[in-house]
C-alpha positions in Angstrom: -13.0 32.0 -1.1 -12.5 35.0 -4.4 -15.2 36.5 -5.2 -14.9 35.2 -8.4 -15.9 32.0 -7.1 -18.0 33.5 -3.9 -20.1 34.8 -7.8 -20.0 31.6 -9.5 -21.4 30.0 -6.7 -24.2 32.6 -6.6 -24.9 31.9 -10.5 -25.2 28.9 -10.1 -27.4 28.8 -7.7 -30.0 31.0 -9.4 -29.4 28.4 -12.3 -30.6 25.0 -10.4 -32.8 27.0 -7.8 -34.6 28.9 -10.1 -35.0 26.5 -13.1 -32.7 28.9 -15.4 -31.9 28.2 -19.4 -28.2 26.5 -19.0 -27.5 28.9 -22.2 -27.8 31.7 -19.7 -25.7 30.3 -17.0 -23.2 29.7 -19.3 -23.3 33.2 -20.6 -23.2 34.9 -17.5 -20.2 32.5 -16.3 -18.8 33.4 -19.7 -19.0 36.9 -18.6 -18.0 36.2 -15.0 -14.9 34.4 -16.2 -13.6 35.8 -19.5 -13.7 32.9 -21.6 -15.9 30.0 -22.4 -13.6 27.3 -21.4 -12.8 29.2 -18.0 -16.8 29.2 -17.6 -16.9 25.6 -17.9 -13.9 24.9 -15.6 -15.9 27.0 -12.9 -19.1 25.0 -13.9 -17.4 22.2 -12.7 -15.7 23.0 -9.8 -18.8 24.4 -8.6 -21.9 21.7 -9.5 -21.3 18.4 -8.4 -20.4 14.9 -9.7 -22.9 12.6 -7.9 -20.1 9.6 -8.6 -17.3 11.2 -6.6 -16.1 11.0 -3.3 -18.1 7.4 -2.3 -17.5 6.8 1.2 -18.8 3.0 1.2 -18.7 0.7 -1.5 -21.4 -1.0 -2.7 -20.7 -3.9 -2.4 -19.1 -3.2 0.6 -20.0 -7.0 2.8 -21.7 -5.5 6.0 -24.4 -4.5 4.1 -27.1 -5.4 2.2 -28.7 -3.4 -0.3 -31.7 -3.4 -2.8 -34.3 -1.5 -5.1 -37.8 -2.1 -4.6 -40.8 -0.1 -4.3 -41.7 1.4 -1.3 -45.3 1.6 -1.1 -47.0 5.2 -0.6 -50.5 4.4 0.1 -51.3 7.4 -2.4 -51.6 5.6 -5.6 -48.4 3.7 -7.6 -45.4 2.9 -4.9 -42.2 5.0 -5.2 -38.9 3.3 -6.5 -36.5 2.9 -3.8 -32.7 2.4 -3.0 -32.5 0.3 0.4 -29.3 -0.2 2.2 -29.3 -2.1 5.9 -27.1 -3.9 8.2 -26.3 -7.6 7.0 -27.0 -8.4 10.5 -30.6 -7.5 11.4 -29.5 -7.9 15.3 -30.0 -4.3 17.0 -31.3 -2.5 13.8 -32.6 0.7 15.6 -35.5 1.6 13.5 -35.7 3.1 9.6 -34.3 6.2 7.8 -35.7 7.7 4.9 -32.8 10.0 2.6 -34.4 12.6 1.0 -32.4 13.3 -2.6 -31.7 16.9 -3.8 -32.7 18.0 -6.8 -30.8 16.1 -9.0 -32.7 12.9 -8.2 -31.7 9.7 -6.8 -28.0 9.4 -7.7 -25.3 7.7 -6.9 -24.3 10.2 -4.0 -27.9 9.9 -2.6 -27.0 5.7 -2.8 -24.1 6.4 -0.8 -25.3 8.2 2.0 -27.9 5.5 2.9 -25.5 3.6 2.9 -23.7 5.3 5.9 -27.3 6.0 7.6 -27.3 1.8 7.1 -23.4 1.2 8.8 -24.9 3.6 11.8 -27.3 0.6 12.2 -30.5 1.5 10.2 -32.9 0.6 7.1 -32.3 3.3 4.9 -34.7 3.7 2.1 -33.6 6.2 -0.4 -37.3 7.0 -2.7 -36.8 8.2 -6.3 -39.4 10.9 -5.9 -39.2 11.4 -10.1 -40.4 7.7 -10.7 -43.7 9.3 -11.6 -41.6 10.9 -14.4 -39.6 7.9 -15.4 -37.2 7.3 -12.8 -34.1 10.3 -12.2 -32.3 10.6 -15.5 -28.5 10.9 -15.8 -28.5 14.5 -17.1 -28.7 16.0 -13.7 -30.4 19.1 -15.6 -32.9 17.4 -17.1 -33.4 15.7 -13.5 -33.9 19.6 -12.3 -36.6 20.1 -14.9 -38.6 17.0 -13.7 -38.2 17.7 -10.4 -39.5 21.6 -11.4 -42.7 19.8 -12.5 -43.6 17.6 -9.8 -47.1 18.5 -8.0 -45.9 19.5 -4.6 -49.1 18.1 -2.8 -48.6 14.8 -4.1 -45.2 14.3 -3.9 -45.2 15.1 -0.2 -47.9 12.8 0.2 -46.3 10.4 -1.3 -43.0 10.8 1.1 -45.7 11.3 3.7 -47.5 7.8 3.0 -44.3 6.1 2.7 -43.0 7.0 6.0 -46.3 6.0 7.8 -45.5 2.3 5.6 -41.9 2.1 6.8 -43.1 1.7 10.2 -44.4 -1.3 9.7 -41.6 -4.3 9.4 -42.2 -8.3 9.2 -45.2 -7.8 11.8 -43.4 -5.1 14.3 -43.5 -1.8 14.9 -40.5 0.9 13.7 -39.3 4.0 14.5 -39.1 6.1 11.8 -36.8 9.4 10.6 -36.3 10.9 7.8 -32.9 13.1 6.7 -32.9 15.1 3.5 -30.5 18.1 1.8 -31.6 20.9 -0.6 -35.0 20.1 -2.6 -34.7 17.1 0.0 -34.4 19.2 2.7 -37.7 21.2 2.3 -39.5 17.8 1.6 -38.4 16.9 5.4 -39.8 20.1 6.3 -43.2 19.3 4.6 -43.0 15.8 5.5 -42.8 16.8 9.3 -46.0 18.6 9.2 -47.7 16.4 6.8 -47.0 12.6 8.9 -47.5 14.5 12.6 -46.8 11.9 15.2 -46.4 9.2 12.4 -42.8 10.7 12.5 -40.1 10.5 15.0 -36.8 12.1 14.0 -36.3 15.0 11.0 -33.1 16.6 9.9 -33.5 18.9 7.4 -29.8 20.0 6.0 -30.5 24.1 4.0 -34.0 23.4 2.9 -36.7 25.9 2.4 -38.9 26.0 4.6 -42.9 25.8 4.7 -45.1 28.9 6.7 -44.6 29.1 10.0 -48.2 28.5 11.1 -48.0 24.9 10.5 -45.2 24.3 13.0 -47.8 23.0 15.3 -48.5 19.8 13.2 -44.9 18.7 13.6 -44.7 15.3 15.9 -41.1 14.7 15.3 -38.0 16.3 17.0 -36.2 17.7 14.2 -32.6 19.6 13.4 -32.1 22.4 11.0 -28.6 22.4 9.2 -28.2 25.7 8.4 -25.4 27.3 5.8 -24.5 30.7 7.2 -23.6 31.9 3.5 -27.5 30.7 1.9 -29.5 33.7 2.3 -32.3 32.1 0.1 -32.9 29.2 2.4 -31.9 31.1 5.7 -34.8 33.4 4.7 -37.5 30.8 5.4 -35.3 28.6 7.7 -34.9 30.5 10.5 -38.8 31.9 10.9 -39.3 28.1 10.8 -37.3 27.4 13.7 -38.4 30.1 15.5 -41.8 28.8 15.0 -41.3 25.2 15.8 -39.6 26.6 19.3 -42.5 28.9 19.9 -44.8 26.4 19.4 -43.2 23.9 22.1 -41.7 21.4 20.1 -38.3 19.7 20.4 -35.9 22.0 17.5 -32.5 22.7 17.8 -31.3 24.8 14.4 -27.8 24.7 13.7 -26.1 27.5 11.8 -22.3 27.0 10.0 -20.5 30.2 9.9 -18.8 31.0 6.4 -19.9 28.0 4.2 -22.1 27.2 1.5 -25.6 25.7 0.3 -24.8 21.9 0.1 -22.3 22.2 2.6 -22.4 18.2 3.0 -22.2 17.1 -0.4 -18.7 16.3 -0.5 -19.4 15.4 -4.6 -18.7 19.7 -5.3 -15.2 20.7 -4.5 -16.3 24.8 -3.6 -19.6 23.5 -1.6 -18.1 20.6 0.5 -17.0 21.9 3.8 -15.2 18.7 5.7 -15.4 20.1 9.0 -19.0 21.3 9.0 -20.2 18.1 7.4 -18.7 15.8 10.0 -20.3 18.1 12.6 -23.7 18.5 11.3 -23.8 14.9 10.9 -22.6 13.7 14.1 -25.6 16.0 15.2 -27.5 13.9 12.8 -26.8 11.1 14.1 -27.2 11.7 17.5 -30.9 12.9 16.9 -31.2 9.3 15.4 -29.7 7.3 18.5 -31.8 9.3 20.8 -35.7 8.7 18.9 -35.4 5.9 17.0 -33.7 3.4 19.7 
């Protein structure tokens, strides 16, 4: 990677991560670049189109997907994307995917629709339907998500994975996979639903202090981007905290690749060969606690 874009990459970071004025991104890129239209160029090769590389269509005929609320037992039910095996025969339990800060869009969609083809109900929760529902600006999704009351949006994701064990009278496993902002709601959710919870992958999300990593029931994976010092930061005294405390952790660090390593919707993010790794890992977590 130049350091040209190793710097664009760093910009835009502070932009979506720390709620920045897109006038000032633009300025700095600008700056960074040597021309407004180059700015934008690396604007775009950098953020991500949520539309782009879809994996499974939707309408793809092993499936079966819907949107309904999902009920949070906090107040008004979250609106949800849910994607599941047309064949109910051997469904191994549910998956909730935790969206970045973008929202629920149509990248989110897609990979609950792969958790589904792995043989799951996945349940994909707008967590800005308290706001309206995620809009298409992904900016103006950043803002909303910016405002959100922390405490109640992780009880909401908390209440609604203690509901998602409960299916047509029987009992579910439950786990929960989520990237960025959705990431550190895994990481929150994990303390906050204790034994309620059986499997948490959290890929680069923040993470909470270190002296709640007793409350975590779940086993859980951290999917670590060696080049994210910002998450790393909190990350790892997590995992070092979870392991100290005698739970069941395993953090997994990718040497030389980016924040968002697994969104394959940013062409300087997406890194093909980490991503496959990190979610065969995923998947495996899955296979072994929610069977």
């Amino acid at each position: 990677m130049t350091d040209l874009r190793r710097r664009a990459i760093d910009l835009y970071d502070d932009f979506t991560h720390e709620h920045r004025d897109r006038r000032r991104l633009l300025a700095e890129m600008t700056a960074l670049a040597g021309s407004v239209a180059a700015a934008e160029a690396l604007i775009a090769v950098v953020a991500a189109s949520p539309a782009a590389a879809q994996q499974i269509d939707p309408a793809d005929k092993r499936l079966s997907t819907t949107r309904a609320p999902v009920p949070t037992g906090t107040g008004a039910p979250l609106n949800a994307y849910f994607a599941a095996p047309r064949s109910m025969k051997g469904v191994r339990g549910a998956v909730m995917v935790i969206h970045e800060n973008r929202g629920l869009n149509a990248h989110i969609e897609d990979v609950a629709r792969r958790v589904a083809l792995a043989g799951y109900i996945a349940v994909a929760p707008d967590f800005l339907t308290p706001a309206g529902g995620t809009p298409a600006d992904p900016d103006q999704a950043r803002e909303l998500i910016g405002k959100l009351d922390l405490a109640q949006t992780v009880a909401a994701a908390t209440g609604a994975v203690k509901a998602m064990r409960e299916r047509d009278g029987r009992r579910m496993k439950v786990g929960i996979v989520g990237f960025c902002w959705g990431g550190a709601m895994v990481n929150r959710v994990a303390v906050g639903a204790g034994s309620a919870l059986d499997a948490a992958v959290s890929y680069y999300g923040p993470a909470p202090d270190p002296a709640e990593a007793p409350k975590v029931g779940a086993s859980i994976i951290l999917q670590l981007a060696g080049n994210d010092a910002r998450v790393n930061g909190t990350a790892k005294p997590w995992g070092a905290a979870l392991k100290a405390a005698g739970k069941d952790v395993a953090v997994y660090e990718y040497p030389g690749v980016e924040h968002a390593f697994n969104n394959d919707t940013s062409v300087e993010r997406y890194n093909a060969e980490a991503a496959k790794l990190a979610w065969s890992r995923t998947m495996a977590l899955f296979k072994r606690k929610l069977a």
